[in-house]
C-alpha positions in Angstrom: 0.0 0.0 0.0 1.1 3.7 -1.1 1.8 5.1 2.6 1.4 8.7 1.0 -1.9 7.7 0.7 -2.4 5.5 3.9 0.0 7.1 6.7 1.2 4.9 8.8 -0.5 4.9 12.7 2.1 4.5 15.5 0.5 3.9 18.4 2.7 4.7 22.0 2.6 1.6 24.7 0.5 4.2 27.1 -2.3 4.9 23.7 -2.3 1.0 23.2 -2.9 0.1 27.1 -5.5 2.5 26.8 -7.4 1.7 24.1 -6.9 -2.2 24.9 -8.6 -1.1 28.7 -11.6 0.9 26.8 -11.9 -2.1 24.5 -12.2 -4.5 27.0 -14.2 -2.7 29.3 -16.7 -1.8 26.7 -16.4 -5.3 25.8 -17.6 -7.3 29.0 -18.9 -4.5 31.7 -20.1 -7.1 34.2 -19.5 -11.3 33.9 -19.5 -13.8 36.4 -16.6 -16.2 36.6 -16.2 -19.5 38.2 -12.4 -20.7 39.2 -10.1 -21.7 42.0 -8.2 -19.1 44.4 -4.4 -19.1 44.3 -1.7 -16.6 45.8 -4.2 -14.9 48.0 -2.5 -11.3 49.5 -3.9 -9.0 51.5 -1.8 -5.7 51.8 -2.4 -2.7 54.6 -5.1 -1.4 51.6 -7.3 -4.0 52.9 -8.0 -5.0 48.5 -7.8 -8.9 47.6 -5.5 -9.6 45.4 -5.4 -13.3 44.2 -5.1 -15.4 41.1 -8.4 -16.9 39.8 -7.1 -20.8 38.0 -8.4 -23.6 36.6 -7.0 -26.9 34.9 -5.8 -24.6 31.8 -5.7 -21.2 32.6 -5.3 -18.7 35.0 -6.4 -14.9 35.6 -5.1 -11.8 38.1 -8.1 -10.8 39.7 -8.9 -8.2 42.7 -11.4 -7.1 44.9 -11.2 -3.5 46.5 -11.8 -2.9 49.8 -15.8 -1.1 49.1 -16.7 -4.5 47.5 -16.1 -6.4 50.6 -18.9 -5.3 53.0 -21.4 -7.5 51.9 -18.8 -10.6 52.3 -19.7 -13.3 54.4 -16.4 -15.8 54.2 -13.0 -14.7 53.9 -11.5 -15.8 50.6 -8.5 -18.5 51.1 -6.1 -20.5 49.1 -7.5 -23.4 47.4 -11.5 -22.3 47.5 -13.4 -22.5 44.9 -15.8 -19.1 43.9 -18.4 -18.0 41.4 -18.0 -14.4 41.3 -19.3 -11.5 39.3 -16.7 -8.7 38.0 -15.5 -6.4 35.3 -12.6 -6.9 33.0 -10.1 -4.4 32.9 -6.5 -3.3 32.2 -3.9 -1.9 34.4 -1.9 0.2 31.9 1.4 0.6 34.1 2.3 -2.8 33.5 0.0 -3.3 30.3 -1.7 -6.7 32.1 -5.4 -7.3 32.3 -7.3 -8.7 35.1 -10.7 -9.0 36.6 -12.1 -6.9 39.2 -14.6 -8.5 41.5 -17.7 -6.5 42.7 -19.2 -10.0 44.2 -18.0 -13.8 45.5 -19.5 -16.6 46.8 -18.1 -19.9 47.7 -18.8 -22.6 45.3 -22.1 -24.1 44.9 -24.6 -22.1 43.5 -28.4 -22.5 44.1 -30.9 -22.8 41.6 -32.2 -19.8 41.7 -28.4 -18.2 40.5 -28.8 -20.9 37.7 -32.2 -19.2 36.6 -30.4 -16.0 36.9 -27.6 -16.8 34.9 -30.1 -18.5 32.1 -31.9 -15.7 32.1 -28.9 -13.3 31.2 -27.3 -15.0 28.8 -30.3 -15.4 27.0 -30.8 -11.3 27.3 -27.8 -10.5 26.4 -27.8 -12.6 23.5 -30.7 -11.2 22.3 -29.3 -7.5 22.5 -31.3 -6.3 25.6 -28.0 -5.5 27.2 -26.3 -3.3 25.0 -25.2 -0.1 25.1 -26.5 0.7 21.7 -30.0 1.1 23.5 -29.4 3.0 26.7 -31.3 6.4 26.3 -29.9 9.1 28.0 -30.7 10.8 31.2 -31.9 13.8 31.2 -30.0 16.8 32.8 -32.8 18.5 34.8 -35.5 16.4 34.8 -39.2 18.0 34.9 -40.9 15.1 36.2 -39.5 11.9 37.5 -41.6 8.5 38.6 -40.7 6.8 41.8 -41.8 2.9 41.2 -41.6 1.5 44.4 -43.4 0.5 47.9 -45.2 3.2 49.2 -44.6 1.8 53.0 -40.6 1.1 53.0 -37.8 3.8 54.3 -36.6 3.6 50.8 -39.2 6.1 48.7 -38.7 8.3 52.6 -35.3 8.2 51.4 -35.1 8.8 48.1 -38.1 11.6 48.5 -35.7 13.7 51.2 -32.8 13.8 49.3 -34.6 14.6 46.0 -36.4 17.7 47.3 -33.3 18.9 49.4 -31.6 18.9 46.2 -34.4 20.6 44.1 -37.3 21.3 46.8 -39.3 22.3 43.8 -38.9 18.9 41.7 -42.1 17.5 40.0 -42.0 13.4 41.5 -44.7 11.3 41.6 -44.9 7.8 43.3 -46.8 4.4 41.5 -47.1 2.2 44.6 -45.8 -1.7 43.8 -45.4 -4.7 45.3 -41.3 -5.2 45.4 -41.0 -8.7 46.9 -43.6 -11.7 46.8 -46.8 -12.9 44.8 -47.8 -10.4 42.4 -44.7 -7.9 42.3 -43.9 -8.9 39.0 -47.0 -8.1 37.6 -47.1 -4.7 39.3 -44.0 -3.3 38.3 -44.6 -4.2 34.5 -47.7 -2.8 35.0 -46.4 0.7 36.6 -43.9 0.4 33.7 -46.4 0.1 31.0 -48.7 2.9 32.4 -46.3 5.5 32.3 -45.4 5.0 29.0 -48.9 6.4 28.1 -48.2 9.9 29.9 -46.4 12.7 28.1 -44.6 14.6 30.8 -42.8 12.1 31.9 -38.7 12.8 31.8 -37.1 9.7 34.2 -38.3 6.6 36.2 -36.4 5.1 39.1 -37.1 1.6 39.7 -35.9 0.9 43.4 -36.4 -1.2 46.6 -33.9 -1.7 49.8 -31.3 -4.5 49.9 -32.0 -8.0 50.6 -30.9 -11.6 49.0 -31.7 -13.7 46.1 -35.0 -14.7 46.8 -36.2 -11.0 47.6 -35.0 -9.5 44.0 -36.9 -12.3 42.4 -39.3 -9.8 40.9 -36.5 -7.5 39.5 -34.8 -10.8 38.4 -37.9 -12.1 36.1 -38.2 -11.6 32.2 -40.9 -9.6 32.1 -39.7 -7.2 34.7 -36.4 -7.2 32.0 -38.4 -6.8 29.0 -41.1 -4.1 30.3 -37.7 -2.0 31.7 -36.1 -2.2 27.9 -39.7 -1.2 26.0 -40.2 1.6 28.3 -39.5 5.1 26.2 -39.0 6.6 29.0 -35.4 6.0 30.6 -35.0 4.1 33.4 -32.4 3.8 36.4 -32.7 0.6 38.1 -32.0 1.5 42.2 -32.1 -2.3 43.7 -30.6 -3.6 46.8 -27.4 -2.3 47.8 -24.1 -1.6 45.6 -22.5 -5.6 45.9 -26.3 -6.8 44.7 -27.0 -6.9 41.0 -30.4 -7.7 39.1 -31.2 -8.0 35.6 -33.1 -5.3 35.6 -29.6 -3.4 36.1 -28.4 -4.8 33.3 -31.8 -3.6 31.1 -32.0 -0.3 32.4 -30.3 2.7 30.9 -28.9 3.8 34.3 -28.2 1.4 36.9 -27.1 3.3 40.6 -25.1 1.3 43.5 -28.2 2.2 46.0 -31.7 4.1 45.8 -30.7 7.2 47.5 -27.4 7.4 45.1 -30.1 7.2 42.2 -31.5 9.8 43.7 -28.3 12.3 43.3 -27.7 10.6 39.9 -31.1 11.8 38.6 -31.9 15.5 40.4 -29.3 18.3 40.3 -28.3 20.6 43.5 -30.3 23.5 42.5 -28.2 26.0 44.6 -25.5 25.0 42.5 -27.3 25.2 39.1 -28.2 28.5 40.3 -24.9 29.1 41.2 -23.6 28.2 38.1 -26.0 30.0 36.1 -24.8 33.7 38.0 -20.7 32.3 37.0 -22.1 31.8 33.3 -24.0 35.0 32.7 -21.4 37.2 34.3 -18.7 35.4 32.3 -21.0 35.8 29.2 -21.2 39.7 29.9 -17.8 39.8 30.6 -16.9 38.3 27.4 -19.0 40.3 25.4 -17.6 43.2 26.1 -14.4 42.3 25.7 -15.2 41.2 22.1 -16.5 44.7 21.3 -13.8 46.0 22.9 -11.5 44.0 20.6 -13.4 44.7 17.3 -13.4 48.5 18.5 -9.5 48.6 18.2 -9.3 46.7 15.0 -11.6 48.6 13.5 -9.8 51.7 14.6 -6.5 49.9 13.3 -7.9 48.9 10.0 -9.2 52.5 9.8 -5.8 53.7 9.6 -4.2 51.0 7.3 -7.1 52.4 4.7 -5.5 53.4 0.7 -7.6 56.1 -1.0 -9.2 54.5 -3.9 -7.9 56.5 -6.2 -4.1 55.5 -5.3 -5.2 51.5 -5.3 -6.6 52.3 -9.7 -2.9 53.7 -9.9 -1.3 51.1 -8.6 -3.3 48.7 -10.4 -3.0 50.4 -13.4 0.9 49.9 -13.6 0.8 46.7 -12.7 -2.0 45.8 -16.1 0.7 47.8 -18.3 3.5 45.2 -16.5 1.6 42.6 -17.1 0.8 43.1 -20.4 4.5 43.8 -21.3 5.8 40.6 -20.3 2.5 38.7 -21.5 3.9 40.5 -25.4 7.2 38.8 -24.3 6.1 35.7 -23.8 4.1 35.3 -26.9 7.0 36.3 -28.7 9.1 33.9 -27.5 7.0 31.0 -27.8 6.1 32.4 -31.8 10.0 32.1 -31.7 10.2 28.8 -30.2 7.9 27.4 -32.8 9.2 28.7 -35.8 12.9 26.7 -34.8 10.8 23.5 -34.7 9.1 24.3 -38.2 12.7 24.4 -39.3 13.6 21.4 -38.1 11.0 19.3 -38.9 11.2 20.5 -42.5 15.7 19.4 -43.1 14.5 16.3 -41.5 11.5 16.1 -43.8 14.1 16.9 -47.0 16.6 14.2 -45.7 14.1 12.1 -45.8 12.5 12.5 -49.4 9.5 10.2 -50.4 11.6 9.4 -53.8 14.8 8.4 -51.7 12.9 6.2 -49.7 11.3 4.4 -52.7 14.4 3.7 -54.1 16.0 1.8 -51.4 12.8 -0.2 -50.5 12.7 -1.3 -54.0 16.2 -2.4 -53.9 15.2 -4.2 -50.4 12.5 -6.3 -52.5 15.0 -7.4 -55.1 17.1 -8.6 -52.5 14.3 -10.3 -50.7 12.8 -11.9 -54.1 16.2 -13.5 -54.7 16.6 -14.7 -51.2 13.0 -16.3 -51.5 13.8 -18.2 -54.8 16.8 -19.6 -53.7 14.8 -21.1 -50.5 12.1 -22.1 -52.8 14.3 -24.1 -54.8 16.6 -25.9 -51.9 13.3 -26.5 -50.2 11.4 -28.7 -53.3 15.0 -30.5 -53.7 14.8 -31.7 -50.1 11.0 -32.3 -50.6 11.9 -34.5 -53.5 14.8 -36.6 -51.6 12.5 -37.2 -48.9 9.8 -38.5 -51.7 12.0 -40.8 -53.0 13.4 -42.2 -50.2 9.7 -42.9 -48.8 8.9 -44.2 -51.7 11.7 -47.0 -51.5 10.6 -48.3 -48.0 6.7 -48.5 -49.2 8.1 -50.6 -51.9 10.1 -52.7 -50.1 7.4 -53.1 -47.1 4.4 -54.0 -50.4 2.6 -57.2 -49.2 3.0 -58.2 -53.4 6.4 -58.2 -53.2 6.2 -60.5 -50.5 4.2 -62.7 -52.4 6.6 -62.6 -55.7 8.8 -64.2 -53.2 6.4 -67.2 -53.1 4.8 -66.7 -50.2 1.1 -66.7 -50.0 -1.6 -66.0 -47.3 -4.1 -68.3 -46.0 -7.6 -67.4 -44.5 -10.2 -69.5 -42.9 -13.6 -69.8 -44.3 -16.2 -68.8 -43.9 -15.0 -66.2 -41.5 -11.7 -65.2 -43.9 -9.9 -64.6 -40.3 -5.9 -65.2 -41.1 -4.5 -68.6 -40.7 -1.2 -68.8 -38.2 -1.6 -72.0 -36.6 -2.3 -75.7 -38.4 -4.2 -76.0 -34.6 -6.4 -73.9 -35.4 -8.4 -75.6 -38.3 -9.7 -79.6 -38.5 -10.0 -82.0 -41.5 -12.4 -81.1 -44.1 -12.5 -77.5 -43.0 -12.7 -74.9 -46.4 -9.4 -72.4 -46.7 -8.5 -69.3 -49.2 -5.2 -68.8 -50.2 -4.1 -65.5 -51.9 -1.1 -65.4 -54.3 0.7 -62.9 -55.9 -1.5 -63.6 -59.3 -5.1 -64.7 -58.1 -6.7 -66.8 -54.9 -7.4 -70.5 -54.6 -10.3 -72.1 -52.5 -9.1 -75.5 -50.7 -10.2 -78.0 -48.3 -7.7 -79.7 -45.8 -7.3 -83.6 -46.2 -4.6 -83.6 -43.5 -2.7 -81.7 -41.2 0.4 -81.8 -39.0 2.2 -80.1 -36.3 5.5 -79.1 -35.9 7.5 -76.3 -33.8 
């Protein structure tokens, strides 16, 4: 390939690492991973730092200190995980690993099997991707609270919304978040905001608790209701160790409900805030722009040619111009008139006449090369004629039969006769001679080598 037209990219170690870390974190945001723990440490950070094997292969993982509240064991050399984690890239040393947001000893329960199904078969069918995440608005207008009306968790979320923005538009739908019939509810609350207009955000939330309580947020209808909805949705479930499909559906998924919360609504004191820095910087700037334009105008003011001193000028330069345009003309007349010259001497070297004469001189030569080839070729034709001749007449079956040889054939069939074996007594023969054919029977035969 033509590198002027396909430059070459060289890419530093610290671009590659980077890119290789987007990549792969764009690639697989959140897996779970089953293995065996090897090389456990434990520095003063308080982060787990182990390798993750099994009979092939073998992975750097870590867990940082945050993840670890909702532990229950204490991970050791030899135990075998499932775990759920991020991959990732540490560019210093250009080596990837995986970073553990949750572990569990081996043996899952069914209900992680259904979980896993479930997710693979999601993300499989696209639900996951970040193709089709809407976008959050900035400063929502309205937002939806889906969630029990009697738990601490729409208290919570409620408080911190309006001591953010006490002036926020939220309305609550009332669900069931655990037990018989919460499924149901929430993609019902799901479906019935989708008919209303004003609607800028929903947060889908409920309180921590474990497997069997997030049922509802784990189901496939839950999943599919969050990923029809046209109205973004930020999944607020359980605590931020505790993951649910419905986090992996919705646009926005935050660690806790109060953090979804200060996700969605904006401190208004400091949008207010910010809006005084912005339109005191915009004055500001506005006047220095006319300032600025002010003095160039006053500069390009003075760097102003009268008019009629610009026609002057251009006026000499036309006559210029048109002076050395004369000369150029000349000269090329000049140029082409050396070139007629030339092309006529080699035109009168050349004369038609001349040329005639020494092509006809050339065929002459040619005419007498052509005979003589002619001639030496039909001698050696006729040698060869003669001498084929000779051998036909020396291989002529009639010569043979001059000799007094003669050939016998078996009759009826007239199939030549090599062997005296071949015929019996009484059995008719034709025998060719050089001059005519006789028709015999056999009276006798013998054999001999």
């Amino acid at each position: 390939m033509n590198s002027k037209h396909s430059p070459k990219r060289i890419f530093t170690v610290s671009e590659l690492n980077f890119q290789l870390k987007a990549l792969l974190e764009e690639k697989f945001p959140f897996i779970w991973i089953y293995g065996e723990i090897s090389n456990f440490r434990r520095p003063s950070s308080g982060h787990f730092y182990f390798t993750l094997k099994d009979e092939k292969s073998q992975i750097s993982a870590v867990m940082f200190r945050g993840q670890q509240m909702g532990l229950r064991f204490l991970p050791q050399d030899g135990m075998e995980i499932t775990g759920l984690g991020r991959i990732s890239l540490y560019e210093p040393r250009g080596t990837y690993q995986i970073i553990f947001e949750y572990v569990e000893p081996k043996g899952v329960g069914a209900l992680q099997k259904a979980f896993e199904q479930l997710k693979l078969k999601l993300s499989d069918e696209g639900l996951f991707d970040a193709a089709h995440k809407k976008p959050i608005a900035f400063l929502p207008s309205k937002i939806v609270l889906i969630t029990s009306p009697t738990g601490a968790v729409v208290h919570d979320m409620l408080n911190i919304i309006f001591r953010r923005y006490e002036n926020m538009h939220v309305q609550v739908f009332p669900v069931k978040v655990q037990g018989d019939g919460a499924t149901e509810q929430i993609v019902a609350a799901l479906e019935l905001i989708n008919t209303e207009k004003d609607i800028d955000v929903a947060i889908l939330a409920r309180g921590g608790g474990s497997l069997e309580d997030f049922q509802a947020f784990n189901s496939e209808a839950v999943a599919r209701a969050v990923f029809k909805s046209e109205i973004p949705v930020v999944s607020a479930v359980g605590h931020e160790t505790d993951f649910t499909i419905a986090d992996f559906v919705a646009d926005l998924r935050a660690p806790t409900p109060s953090a979804a919360a200060e996700l969605v609504v904006p401190v208004k004191s400091q949008l207010s805030g910010r809006c005084k820095e912005l339109s005191g910087a915009l004055a500001l700037n506005i006047i220095k722009t006319v300032e600025k334009y002010r003095y160039r105008l006053s500069q390009t003011r003075l760097r102003l040619i009268h008019p009629k001193k610009r026609i002057q000028d251009h006026m000499l330069k036309l006559d210029d111009l048109c002076f050395r345009m004369k000369r150029f003309v000349e000269k090329i007349f000049q140029l082409h008139r050396e070139r007629l010259g030339w092309k006529v001497e080699k035109l009168w070297v050349n004369k038609p006449d001349k040329m005639v004469e020494k092509f006809k001189e050339m065929v002459h030569q040619e005419d007498y090369k052509l005979l003589l080839y002619l001639k030496f070729s039909l001698e050696k034709k006729r040698a060869g004629l003669r001498t084929i001749e000779s051998k036909l007449a020396v291989m002529n079956p009639r010569a043979i039969l001059a000799r007094g040889y003669s050939i016998t054939r078996v009759l009826p069939e007239k199939s030549i006769l090599r062997d005296a074996a071949f015929v019996s007594t009484g059995q008719h023969l034709e025998i060719t001679l050089e001059r005519g054919t006789l028709t015999c029977r056999v009276e006798g035969k013998s054999h001999h080598e």
